[in-house]
N, C-alpha and C positions, 0 to 999 in steps of 0.2 A: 636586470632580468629582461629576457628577452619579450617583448608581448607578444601574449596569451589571448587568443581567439576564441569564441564562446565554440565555435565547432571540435578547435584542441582540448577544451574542460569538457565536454559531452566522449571526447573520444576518450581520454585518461579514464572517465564515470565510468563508459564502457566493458575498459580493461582490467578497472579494480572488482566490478559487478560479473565479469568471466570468469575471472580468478576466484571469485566469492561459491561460484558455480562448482565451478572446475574441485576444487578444492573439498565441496560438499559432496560430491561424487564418491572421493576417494579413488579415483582410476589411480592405473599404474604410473609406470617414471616415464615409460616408453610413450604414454598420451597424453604427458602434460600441454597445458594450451598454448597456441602459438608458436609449437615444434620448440620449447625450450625446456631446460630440465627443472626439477621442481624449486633447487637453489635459487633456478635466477629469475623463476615467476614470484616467487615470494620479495627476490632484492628488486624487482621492477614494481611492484604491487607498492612496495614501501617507499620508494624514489614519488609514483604516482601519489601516492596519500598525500604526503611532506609537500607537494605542487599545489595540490589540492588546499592545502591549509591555508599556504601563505596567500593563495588566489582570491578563495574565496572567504576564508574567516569564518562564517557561519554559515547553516542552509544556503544552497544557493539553485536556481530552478533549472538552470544548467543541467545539473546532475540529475534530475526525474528521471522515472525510466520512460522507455520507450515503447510504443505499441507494437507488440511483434519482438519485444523481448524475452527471454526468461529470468523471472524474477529470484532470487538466490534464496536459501532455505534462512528463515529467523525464527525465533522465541522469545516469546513476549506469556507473563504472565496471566492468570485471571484473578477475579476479585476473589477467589478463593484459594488462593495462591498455587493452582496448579500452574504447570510448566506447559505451553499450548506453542507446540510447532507447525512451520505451514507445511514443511513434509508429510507431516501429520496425516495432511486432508490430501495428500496423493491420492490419484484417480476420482478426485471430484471435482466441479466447478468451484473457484471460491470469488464471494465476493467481499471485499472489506470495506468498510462502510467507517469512518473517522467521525466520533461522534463525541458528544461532548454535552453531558445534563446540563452545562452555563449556557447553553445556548441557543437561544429563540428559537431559530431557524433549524437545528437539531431536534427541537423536544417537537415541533409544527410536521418533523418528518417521522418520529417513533413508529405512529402509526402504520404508515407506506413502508417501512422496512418489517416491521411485523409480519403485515400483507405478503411483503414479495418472500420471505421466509416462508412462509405457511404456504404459497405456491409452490414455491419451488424444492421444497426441503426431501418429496419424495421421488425427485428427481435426481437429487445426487448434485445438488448445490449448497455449498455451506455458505450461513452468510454473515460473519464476525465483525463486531464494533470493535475499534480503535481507539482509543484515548489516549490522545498523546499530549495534553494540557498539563507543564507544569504545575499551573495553581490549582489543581485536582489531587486530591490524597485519594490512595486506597479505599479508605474508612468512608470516604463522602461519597465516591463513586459507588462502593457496591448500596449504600444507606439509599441512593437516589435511584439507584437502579433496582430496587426492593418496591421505593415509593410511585416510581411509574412504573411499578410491571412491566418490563424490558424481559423475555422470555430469549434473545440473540445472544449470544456470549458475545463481552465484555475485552478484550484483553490491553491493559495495563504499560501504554511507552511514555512515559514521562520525561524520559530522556530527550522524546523524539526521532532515535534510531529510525526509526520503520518508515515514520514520515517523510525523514530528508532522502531514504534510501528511493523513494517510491515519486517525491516530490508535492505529497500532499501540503496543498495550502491554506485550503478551509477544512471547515467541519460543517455538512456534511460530504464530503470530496466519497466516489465511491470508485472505487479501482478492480475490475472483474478479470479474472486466471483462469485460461481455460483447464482441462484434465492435464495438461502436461506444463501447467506453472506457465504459461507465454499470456504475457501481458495483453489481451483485448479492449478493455477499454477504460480509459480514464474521464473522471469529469461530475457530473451531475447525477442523479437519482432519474428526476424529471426538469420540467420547467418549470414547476408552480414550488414558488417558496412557500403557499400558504395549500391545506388542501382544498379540494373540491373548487377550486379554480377549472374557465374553461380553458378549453383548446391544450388540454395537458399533452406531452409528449412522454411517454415512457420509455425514455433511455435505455436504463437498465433491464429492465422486460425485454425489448426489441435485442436487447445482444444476448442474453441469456437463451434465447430464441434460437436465435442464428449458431450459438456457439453450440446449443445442446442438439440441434438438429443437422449440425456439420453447415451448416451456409456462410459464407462469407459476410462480414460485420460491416455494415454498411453507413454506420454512423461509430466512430473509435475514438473520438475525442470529442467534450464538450466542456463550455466553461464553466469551473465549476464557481458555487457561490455560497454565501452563509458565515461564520467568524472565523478569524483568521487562527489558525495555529499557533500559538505559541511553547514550543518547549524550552526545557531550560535551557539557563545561559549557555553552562556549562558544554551542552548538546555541539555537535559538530553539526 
């Protein structure tokens, strides 16, 4: 096999993540992407995948998406096994926030996303927990999300789907969609793993800002920190 550049894996991610689009759209034959017809973006979409396997085997960060992308339409359950699409939340800001009751750094943040909820929620910002932790069941999640009063919907990727598609790698990693699904910004919450820390910097506030008042984003990436993701084996 010929070597694979991490810029050719980011362009494949691209291509399969257009198609993902394109496809959710449901447009005509006449506007399939990339001026090809729908037969051959699906046999190219499948060539990409099959590259992608042998490449990378599992997650790989390559594939995150990008700032200034649009992220493709998924469904992921909640603890109460409704069916919760990000189409869904068309014509809102969303943020999704990867969270995870196992973990320190998550339960130290509960609070701060409560907060930015309850700001922003009459704004027309939605802003959903992620669980993408295989050694997390159903039954423990909604039992732990009962026992700390978590009032943010919850939804259910065990798999890790949403995660690898997005490139989350901790919990709590917080990934914010403007009104039209385009990726603005990846990364952190704040600075402070612990609250009431000084010199805090509010990330997510600051772009929620910018995004809901039309300004341009002037901090779109930060590293993010807290426990690592783990979804299942099985997971691509």
């Amino acid at each position: 096999m010929d070597r694979v550049t991490l810029p050719g894996i980011k362009h494949a991610c691209a291509l399969v993540n257009a198609a993902e689009i394109e496809r959710g759209r449901k447009l005509p034959h006449s506007k399939a992407p990339f001026g090809h017809s729908g037969q051959t973006v699906r046999l190219s979409v499948a060539r990409v995948v099959i590259m992608l396997l042998l490449i990378c085997g599992t997650t790989s960060p390559a594939c995150a998406a990008d700032i200034g992308s649009p992220i493709a339409n998924f469904q992921l359950s909640d603890i109460s096994g409704e069916i919760r699409s990000l189409r869904s939340f068309s014509g809102k800001v969303v943020v999704l926030v990867f969270w995870s009751y196992k973990c320190p750094v998550v339960l130290a943040y509960n609070s701060r996303i409560e907060e930015l909820q309850k700001k922003y929620r009459a704004k027309g910002v939605a802003v959903l927990g992620v669980d993408s932790g295989a050694n997390e069941s159903a039954e423990e999640i909604k039992a732990n999300i009962a026992n700390l009063q978590v009032t943010f919907p919850v939804l259910l990727d065990s798999e890790g789907n949403v995660a690898e598609k997005l490139g989350a790698t901790h919990a709590p990693s917080v990934f914010i969609l403007d009104r039209e699904g385009i990726l603005r910004y990846k990364g952190a919450l704040d600075n402070n793993k612990k609250p009431g820390e000084s010199g805090r910097v509010a990330y997510a506030e600051d772009v929620l800002d910018s995004v809901l008042s039309g300004r341009p984003v002037s901090v779109s990436e930060t590293r993010p920190f807290g426990c690592i993701i783990k979804p299942t084996m099985g997971a691509r």
